[in-house]
N, C-alpha and C positions, 0 to 999 in steps of 0.2 A: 409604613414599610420603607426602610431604605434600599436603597439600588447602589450598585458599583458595576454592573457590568462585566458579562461573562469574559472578554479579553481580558480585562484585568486579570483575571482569577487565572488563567492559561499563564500567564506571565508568573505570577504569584508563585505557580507551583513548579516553575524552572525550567518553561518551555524555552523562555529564553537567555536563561542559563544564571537569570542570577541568586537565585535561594539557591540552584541545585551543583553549584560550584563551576570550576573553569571560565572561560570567558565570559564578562558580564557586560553589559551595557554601557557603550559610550554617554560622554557626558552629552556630548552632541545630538545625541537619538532622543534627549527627555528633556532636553533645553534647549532655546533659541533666544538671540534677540535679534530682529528681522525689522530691517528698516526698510520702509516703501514710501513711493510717493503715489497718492491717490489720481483715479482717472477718472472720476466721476460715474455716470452712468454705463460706463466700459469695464470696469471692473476691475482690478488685481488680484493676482492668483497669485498667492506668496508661497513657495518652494521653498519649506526653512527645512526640508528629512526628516520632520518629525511625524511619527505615525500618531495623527488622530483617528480619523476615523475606523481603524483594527485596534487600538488600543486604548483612545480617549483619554481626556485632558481637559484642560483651561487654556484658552489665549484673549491674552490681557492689550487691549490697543489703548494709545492715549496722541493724541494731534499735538505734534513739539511745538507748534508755531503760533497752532490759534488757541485761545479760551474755550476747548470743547472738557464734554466729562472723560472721563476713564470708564471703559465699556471692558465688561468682563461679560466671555459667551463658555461655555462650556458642551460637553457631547451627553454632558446626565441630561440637561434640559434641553436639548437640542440648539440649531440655526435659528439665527433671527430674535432669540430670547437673552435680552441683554438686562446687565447688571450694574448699576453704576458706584462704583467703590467711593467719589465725594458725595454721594447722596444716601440719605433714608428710603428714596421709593421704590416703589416694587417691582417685581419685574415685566419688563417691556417686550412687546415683538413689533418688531421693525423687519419688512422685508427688504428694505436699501440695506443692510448694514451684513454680519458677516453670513451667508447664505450658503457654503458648501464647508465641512471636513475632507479632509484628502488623507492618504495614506504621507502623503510626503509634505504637509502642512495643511491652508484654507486658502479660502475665497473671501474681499469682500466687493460690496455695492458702493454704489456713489453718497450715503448719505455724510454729512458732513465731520461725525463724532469718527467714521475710521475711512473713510474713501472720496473728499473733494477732492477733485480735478485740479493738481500742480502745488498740493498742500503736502507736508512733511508727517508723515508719523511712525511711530515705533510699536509694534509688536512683542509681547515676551510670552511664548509658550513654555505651558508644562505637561507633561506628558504624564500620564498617569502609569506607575513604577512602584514596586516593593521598593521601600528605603530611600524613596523620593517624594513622591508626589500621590496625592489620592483624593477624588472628587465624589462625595457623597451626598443624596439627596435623600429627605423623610416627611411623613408626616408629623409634624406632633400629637402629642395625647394628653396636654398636663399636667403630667405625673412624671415624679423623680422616674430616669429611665437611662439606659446605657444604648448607644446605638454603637452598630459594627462598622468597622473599618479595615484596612488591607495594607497600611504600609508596614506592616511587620517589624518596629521598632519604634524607639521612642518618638513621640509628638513633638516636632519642635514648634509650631506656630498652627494656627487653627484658626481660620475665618469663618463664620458661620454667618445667613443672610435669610432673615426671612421674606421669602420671593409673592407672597399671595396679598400682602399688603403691606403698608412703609411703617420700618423702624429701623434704630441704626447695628452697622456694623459690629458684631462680638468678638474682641479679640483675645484668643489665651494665648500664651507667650512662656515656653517656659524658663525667659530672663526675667520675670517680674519679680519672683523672687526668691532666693535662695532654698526656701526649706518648703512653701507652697504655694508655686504659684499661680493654681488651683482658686488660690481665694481673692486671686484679682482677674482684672479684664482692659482692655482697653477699647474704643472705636476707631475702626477703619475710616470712617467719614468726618471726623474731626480733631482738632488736636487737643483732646482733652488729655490730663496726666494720669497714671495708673486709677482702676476704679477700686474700690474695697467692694468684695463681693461675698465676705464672710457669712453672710446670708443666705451663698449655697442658692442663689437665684439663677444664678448661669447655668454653672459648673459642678452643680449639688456638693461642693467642696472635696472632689474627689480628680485627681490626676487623670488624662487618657493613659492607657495604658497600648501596649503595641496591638490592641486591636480592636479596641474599643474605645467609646470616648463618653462621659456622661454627662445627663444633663440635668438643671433642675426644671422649675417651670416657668420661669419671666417668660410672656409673650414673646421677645426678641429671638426666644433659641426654639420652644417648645407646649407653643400653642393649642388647646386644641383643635383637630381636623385643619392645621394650618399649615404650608407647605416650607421649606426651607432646604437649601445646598449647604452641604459647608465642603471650605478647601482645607488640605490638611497636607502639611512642613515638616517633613522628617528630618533629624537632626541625624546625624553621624559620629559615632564617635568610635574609631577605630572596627567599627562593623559595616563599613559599607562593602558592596557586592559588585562594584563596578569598576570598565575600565578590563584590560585584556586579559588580566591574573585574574580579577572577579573578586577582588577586596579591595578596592580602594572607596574612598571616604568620596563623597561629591557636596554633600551641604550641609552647616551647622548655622545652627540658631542659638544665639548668644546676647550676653551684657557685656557692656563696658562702662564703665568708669568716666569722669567727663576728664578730659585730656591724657586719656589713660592709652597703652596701647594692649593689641590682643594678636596673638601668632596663630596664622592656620599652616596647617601640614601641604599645602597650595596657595598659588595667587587667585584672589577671587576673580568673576566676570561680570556679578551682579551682588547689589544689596539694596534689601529694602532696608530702613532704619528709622526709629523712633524713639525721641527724648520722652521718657516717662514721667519724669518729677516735674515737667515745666509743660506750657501747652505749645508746641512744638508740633510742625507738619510732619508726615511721612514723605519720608524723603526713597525717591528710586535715583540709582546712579548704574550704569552700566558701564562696558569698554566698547561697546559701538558706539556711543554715544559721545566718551569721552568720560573715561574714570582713569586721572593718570598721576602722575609721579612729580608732578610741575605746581607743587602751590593751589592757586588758588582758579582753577583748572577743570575740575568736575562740574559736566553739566547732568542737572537733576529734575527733578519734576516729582510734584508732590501729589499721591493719591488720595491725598484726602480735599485737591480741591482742582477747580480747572485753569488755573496759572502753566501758563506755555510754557517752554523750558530755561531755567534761567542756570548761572553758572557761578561756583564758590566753589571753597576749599572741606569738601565736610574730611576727607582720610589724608593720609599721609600715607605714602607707600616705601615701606623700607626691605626689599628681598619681599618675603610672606610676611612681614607683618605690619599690620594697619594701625595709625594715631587717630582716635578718635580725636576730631579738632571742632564739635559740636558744642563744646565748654558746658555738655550736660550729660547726666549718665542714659544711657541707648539700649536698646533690646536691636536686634538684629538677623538676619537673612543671608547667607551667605551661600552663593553658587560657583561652584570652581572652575573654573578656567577650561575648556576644553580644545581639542580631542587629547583623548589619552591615550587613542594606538597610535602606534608608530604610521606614515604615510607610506605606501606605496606606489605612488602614483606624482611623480615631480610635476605635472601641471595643475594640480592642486595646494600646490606649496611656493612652489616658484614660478615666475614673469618674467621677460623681458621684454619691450617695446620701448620703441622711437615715441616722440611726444609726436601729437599732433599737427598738420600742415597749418591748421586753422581752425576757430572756433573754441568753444571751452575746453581746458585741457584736462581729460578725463581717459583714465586708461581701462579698461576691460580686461580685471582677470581673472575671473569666475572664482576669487575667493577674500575675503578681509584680508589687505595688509598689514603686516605688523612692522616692516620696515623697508624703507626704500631708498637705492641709493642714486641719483640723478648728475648727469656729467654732460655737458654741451660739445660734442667730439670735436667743433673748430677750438674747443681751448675755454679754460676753467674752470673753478674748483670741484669736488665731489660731497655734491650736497648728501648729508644720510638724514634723513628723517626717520620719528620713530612714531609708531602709534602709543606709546606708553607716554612719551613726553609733551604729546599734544602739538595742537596744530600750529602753532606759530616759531617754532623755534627747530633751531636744527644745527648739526654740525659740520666740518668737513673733515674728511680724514687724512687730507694730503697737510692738514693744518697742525698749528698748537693751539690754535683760539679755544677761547672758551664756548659752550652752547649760546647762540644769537638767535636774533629773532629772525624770519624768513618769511618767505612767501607762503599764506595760510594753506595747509593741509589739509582737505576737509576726509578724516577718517571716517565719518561715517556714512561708509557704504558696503555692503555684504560683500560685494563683487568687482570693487574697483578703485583705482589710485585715483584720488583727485587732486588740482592743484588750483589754486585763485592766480588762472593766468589765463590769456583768451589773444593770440595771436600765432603767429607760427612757430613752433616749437619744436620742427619737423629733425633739427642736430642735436637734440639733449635725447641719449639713451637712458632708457631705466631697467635697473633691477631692484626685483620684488620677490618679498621672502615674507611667508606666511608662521608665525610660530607652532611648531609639533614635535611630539615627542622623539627624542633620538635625533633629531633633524636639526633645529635651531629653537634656540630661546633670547630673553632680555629679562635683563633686570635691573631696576633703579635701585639706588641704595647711599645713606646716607655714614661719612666716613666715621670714627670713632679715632684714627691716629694713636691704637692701639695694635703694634703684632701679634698675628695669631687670628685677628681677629676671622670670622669664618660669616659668608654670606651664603642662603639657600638658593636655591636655583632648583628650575621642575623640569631639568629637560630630560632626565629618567637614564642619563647614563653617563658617565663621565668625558668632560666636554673634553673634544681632540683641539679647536681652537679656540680662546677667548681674545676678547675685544676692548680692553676697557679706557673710558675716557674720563677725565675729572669736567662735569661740567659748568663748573664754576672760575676755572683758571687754566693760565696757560699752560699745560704740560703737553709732555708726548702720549700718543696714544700707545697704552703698554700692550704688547700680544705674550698670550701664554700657548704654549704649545705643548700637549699631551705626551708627545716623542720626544721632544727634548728634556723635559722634565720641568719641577719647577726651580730648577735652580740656574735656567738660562731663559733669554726673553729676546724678544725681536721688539721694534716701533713700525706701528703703521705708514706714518707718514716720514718715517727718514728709509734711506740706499742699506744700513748699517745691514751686517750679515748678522746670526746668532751671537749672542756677548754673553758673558757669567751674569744670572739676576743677581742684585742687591738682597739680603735679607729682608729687607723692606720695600720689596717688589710682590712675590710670592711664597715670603717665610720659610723660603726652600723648602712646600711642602707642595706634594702633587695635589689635581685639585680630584674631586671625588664626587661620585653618581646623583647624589644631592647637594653637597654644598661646595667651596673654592674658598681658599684660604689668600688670607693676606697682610703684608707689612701692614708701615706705617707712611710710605712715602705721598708724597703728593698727589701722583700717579696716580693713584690708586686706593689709597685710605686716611686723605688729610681730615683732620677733626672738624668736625661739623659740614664737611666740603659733601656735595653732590656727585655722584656717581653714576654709570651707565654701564652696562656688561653687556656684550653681543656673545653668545655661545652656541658653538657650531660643532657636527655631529658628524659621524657614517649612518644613515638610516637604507639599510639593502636596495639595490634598486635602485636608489631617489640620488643622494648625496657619499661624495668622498671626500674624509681628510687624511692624505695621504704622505708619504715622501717616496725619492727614489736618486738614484747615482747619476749622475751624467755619464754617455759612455764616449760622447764626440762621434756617434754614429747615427745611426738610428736606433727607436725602439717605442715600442706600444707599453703605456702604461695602463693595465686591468683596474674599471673601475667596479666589474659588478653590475656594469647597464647592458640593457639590449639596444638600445638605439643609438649610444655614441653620448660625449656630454655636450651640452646646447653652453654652460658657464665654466669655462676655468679659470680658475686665479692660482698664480707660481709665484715663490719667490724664491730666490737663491740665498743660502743660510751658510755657505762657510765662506761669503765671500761681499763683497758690496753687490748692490742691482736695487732695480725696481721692483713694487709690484705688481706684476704685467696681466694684463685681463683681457679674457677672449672670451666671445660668445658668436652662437650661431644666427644672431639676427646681423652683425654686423659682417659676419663670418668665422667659420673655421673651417678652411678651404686644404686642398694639396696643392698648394703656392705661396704667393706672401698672403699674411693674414694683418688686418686691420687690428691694431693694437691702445692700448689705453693703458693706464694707470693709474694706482690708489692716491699714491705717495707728490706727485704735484701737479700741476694746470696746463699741464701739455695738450697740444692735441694731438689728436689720434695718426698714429703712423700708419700706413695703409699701404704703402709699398718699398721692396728692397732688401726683404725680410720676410721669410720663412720660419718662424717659431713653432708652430703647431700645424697637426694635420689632423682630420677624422679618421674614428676609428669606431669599431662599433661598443666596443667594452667600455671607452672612456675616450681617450684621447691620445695620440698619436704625436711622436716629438724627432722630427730631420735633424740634423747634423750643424747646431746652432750655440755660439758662442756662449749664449743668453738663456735658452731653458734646456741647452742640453753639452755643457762643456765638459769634456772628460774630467771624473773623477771630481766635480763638483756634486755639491747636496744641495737637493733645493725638496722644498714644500708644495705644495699645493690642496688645492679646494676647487674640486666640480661637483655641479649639477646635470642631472641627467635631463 
């Protein structure tokens, strides 16, 4: 008999909105990658929001650092009953290892494959979902036979494990091959190349279909009186149910080509991938871990064996679309980027703090950053670092330099900026900017030094500011501005006010809710050159990109906050200036306010000067030469 579990079924039928239309399921509610460090016989309780225990799942752990296996535990077999995905043997209970489901992720113990004491590992749950994810357990009975299943759409990938004694991993894949790929298989535990299974010994040479999946009789699937799980990968293709409209796409399972490329309608956050023609590992790459846009940059770990995590180039990231650089053809996994609502809440999107007086320099922001900008307020440069370009390299923006190497980044952590620095760090201020929709996004992208040419972007509404930097050479940092259009352009790092763009800036063409358009200039789109895009948003609530007149008096600029903004950045656009930056850790007082900027290595002004004052909507502006001279335009960008 198989089981799924009556939550599922309550979800299935659109309790929580996704078969039954309007808002459906964050990406983040049915996926996680959750990194921890173990505390031995103390335990970790990993808080990743994803509901196991009301709605069940899989959570896959694997130790980055030492030669342990890959422990897969699920809620159909319960706690304690583990699965080793580089292995043939059966399954285990172990009461050290993961011991509770939570509504808001697990628990595990001290044993060593998911919880030594000061050891690194990585988590990646799935939630069980219509048009995502679906965990089903049966008996066999030896005979050709169809067992049921719940994700309500095509099959994309199907693991199946028989649990009552050792044999290996069954993989169906529907990249194996074009017209049935029904009649192959692959194992999870080894790097064998596609199997021929026209024999109907798996698969009884019949496709799953959306809610069924069959079998024939090999011992490995369909024993009889013998026990088995299997996991099941739904593929997407313009039917997904998620996300706050309740149709968007979250995961497709695909081929590629060996140095071929393939475009998703999103940037990925996860991919398992497998060369099939050659014997070739499974390869896991995520963005916590380090999946970026920098070469040869991607740190991986392979499920099919217990090799710690090591690091290569397998994708290339161009906008959404990925170069296979495996030099073989791949079947693949793909999980999309989340969250897809809009944030409501700016302390889960944005940071600011001082570095530390002493000790490792480790910031606490209760969210993954995706970019940070760091500035020593006695004086020099504005370091930005990116989580997409990996941890050793970084830019400044008061510069023309090209991306350099820096002080290591260590991005992977759920919850906090790190830096490989350990002394007093107590005058470098940071801001910290989480990626979300409407709010702010990145994108790497490689030039073509063709106009017109047009790059995607997922920030789901047409960006009020962009950022973009060539990172391979010297140029200006070009800014695009939504109000002004695109046929005029500011620089980051120079005084200049607005000036007419070049054709071969932004093709005089405004940029648009998914993609931005662009010349051919150096700036921005030189042939074969490296690229970076920062694109920023109005999300209600959280963030403003606004303008407004000087009147040489005073006046309250509305941003839409209740509490006042904690970040403002101003520049003045009909005329020369800085661009001047305020926040509330340093201040934004009713007096002179402590001042910085983008644009070069000054330090911080902190008295003499009155620029800004609080206000509760946004931010309030006194009677100043600089962010408020009569009958000047200037810009600006807060946070709330």
């Amino acid at each position: 008999m198989a089981s799924h579990g009556s939550s599922f079924q309550k979800v299935f039928l659109g309790a929580a909105g996704s078969s039954a239309g309007g808002a459906g399921l964050d990406v983040d509610e049915v996926f996680s990658t959750f990194l921890y460090e173990g505390a031995g016989g103390t335990g970790v309780t990993v808080n990743n929001g994803v509901d196991l225990s009301g709605e069940g799942g899989l959570v896959w752990i694997k130790a980055r650092e030492a030669t342990e296996d890959h422990v897969l535990f699920d809620t159909e077999r319960g706690v304690t009953k583990l699965l080793e995905s580089n292995k043939t043997t059966a399954e285990q209970t172990n009461s050290g290892t993961l011991t509770n489901f939570y509504s808001t992720g697990f628990r595990v113990d001290g044993n060593g494959t998911v919880g030594s004491s000061g050891d690194d590992y990585v988590s990646w749950t799935f939630r069980k979902a219509p048009k995502f994810f679906d965990v089903v357990t049966y008996t066999g009975n030896g005979s050709n036979r169809t067992i049921a299943h719940n994700l309500g759409t095509t099959v994309g990938m199907m693991l199946v494990k028989l649990t009552s004694d050792t044999d290996g991993w069954a993989v169906y894949h529907r990249g194996l091959d074009s017209s049935a790929p029904e009649d192959y298989r692959l194992r999870l535990d080894g790097t064998n190349t596609k199997i021929d299974n026209t024999d109907g010994s798996r698969w009884n040479r019949t496709a799953p279909t959306s809610s069924v999946f069959s079998l024939g009789t090999d011992g490995s699937v369909n024993a009889n009186g013998s026990t088995y799980v299997a996991y099941l990968f739904a593929h997407n293709d313009g039917d997904g149910t998620f996300g706050p409209d309740g149709n968007a796409d979250i995961i497709s399972c695909g081929s590629v080509n060996a140095n071929s490329t393939f475009t998703l309608p999103w940037q990925p956050q996860w991919i398992l991938s497998k060369d099939y023609n050659r014997s070739y590992d499974w390869h896991i790459i995520d963005s916590m871990r380090g999946f970026t846009a920098s070469g040869n940059a991607d740190n991986y770990l392979e499920a099919n064996n217990t090799n710690a995590e090591q690091t290569a180039g397998w994708f290339d990231i161009d906008g959404n679309t990925l170069k296979n650089r495996s030099g073989g053809n791949i079947i693949y996994v793909a999980i999309r980027r989340g969250p897809l609502t809009v944030p409501t809440d700016a302390t889960k999107v944005f940071d600011v703090e001082y570095g530390p007086s002493s000790g490792v320099y480790s910031l606490s922001t209760g969210f993954p950053v995706d970019m940070a900008i760091t500035k020593d307020d006695t004086g020099g440069g504005n370091i930005l670092r990116t989580r997409l370009l990996g941890g050793g390299t970084a830019l400044q923006t008061e510069s023309t330099n090209a991306e350099g190497s820096s002080t290591t980044t260590y991005w992977d952590s759920n919850t906090s900026f790190d830096l490989n620095l350990n002394a007093n760090y107590s005058s470098f201020i940071n801001w910290m900017w989480k990626r979300a929709p409407s709010y702010f996004d990145v994108v790497a992208y490689t030039g073509n030094g063709t106009r017109g040419r047009t790059v995607s972007h997922n920030l789901g509404v047409i960006p009020e500011m962009m950022w973009i930097k060539n990172r391979g050479d010297a140029q200006n940092w070009l800014i695009y501005i939504h109000s002004l259009g695109g046929t005029k352009r500011l620089f980051l790092n120079l005084t200049s006010g607005v000036s007419d763009a070049s054709i071969d800036d932004f093709n005089n063409t405004d940029a648009q809710a998914t993609q931005f358009t662009l010349g051919n200039d150096g700036r921005c789109n030189a042939n074969n050159q490296t690229f970076i895009a920062y694109l920023f948003a109005t999300a209600a609530g959280v963030s403003k990109v606004g303008s407004y007149t000087g009147n040489g008096s005073t006046q309250n600029i509305d941003c839409g906050f209740s509490n006042g903004a904690r970040f403002v950045l101003i520049k003045i656009t009909s005329s020369t200036g800085d661009w001047r930056l305020y926040d509330t850790v340093r201040g934004i007082v009713a007096g002179d306010d402590p001042q910085l900027v983008l644009n070069n290595t000054s330090a911080e002004l902190s008295s003499g000067y009155d620029l800004i004052d609080p206000h509760s909507s946004g931010f309030a502006l006194p009677a100043s030469p600089y962010t408020n001279n009569s009958g000047a335009s200037y810009i600006f960008y807060a946070i709330a």
